[in-house]
C-alpha positions as CSV (number, residue, x, y, z in Angstrom):
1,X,2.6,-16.4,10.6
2,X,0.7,-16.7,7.5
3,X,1.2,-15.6,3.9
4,X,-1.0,-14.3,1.2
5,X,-1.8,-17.7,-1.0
6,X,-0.1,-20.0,0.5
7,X,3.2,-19.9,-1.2
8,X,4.8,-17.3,1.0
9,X,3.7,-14.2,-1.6
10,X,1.1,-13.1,-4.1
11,X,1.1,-12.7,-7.7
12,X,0.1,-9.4,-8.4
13,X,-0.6,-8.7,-5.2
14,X,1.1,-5.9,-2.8
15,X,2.9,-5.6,0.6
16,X,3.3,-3.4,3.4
17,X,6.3,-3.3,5.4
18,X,7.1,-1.5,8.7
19,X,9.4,-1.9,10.8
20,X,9.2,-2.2,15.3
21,X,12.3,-2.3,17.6
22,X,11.5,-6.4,17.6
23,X,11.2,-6.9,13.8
24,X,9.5,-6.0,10.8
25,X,5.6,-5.9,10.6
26,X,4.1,-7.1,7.2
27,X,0.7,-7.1,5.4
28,X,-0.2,-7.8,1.6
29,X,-3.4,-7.7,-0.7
30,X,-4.9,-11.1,-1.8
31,X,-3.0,-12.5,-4.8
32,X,-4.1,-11.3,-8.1
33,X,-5.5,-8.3,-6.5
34,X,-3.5,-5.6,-8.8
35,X,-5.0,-6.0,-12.6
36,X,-2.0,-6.9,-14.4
37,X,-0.9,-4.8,-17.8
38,X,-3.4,-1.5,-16.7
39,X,-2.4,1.7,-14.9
40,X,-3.6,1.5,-11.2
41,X,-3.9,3.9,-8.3
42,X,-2.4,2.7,-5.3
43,X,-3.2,4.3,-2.0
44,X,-1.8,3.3,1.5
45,X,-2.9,4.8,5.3
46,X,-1.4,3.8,7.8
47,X,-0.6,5.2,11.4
48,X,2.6,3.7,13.0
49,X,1.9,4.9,16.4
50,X,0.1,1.9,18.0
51,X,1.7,-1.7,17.3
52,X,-1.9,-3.0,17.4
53,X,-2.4,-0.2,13.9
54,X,-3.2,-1.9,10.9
55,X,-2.9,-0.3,7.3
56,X,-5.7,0.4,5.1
57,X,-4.7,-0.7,1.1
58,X,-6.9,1.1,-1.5
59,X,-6.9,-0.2,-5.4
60,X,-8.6,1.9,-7.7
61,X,-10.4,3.5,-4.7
62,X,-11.6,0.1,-3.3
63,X,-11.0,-0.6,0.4
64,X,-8.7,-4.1,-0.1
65,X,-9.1,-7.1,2.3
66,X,-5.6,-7.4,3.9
67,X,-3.8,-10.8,5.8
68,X,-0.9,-10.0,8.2
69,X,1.9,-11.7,7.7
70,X,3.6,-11.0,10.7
71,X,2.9,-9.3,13.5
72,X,3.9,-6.2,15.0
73,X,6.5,-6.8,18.2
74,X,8.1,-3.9,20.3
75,X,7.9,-0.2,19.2
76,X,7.8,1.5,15.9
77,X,10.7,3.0,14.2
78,X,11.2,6.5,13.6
79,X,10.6,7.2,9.2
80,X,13.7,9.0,9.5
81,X,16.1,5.7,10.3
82,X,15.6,3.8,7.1
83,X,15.3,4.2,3.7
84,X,11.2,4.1,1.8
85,X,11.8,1.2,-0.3
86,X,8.9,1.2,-3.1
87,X,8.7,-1.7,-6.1
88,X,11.0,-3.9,-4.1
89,X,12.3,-5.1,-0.9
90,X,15.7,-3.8,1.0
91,X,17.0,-6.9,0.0
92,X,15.7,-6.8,-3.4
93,X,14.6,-10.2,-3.3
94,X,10.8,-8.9,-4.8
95,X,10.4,-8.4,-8.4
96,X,8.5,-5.3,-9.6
97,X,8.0,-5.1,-13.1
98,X,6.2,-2.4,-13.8
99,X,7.2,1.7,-13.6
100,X,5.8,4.4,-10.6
101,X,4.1,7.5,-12.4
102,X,3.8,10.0,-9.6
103,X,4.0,9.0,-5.7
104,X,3.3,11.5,-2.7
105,X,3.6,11.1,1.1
106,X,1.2,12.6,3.4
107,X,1.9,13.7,7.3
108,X,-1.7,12.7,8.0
109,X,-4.6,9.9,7.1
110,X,-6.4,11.1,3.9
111,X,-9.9,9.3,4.2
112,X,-11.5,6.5,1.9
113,X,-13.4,9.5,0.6
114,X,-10.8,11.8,0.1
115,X,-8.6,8.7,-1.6
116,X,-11.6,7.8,-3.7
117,X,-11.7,10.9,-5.1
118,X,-8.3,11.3,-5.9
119,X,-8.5,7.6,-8.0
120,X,-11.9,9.1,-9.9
121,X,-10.0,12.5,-10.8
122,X,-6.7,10.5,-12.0
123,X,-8.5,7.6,-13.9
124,X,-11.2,9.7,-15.7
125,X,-10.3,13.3,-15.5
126,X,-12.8,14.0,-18.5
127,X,-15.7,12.8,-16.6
128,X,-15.0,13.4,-13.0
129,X,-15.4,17.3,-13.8
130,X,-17.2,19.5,-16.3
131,X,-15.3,22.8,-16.9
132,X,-17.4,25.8,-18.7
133,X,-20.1,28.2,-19.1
């Protein structure tokens, strides 16, 4: 088992959570890798049906460098039998402090082009298209 920096969790950093028949799988981002105080696009992919699957983290469309923290043991569960927990932990033992503007779930894998594109059109709608004659 390892953790993000050391201490066990990252400051300004996130976490992935899913959970297998022999215990929860977890992943985070590097600490200090969410820019504190700024609006930031978040985007997770991830395909539970292979333990050996690991999640892709996107911030501000970039591709994030990921350490597992512990590793995947049995089969996954189904979505349907727990709750999406988002800004916390079910134990709500993880601050958040921050707010969640818009989130959406996908059946499906969007690709780092796809998700790339949906960080340009949020973060600069003005320039990411040109409307007119």
């Amino acid at each position: 088992m390892g953790n993000c920096d050391g201490g066990g969790g990252g400051v300004n950093s996130l976490f992935f959570t899913h959970e297998f028949t022999g215990g929860p799988a977890t992943w985070c981002t590097q600490p200090t890798s969410v820019p504190p105080n700024a609006w930031t696009h978040v985007a997770l992919a991830y395909d539970k049906a292979s333990p050996a699957n690991q999640p892709t983290i996107y911030i501000n469309g970039t591709k994030q460098p990921i350490t597992q923290i512990q590793q995947t043991n049995g089969n996954s569960f189904s979505d349907a039998s727990g709750p999406l927990v988002l800004g916390n932990n079910s134990a709500a033992a993880r601050a958040f402090d921050g707010s969640v503007d818009e989130l959406s779930y996908a059946h499906g894998i969007r690709d780092p082009g796809w998700i790339r594109t949906s960080f340009d059109n949020q973060n600069a709608p003005n320039n990411f298209v040109t409307l007119g004659p």
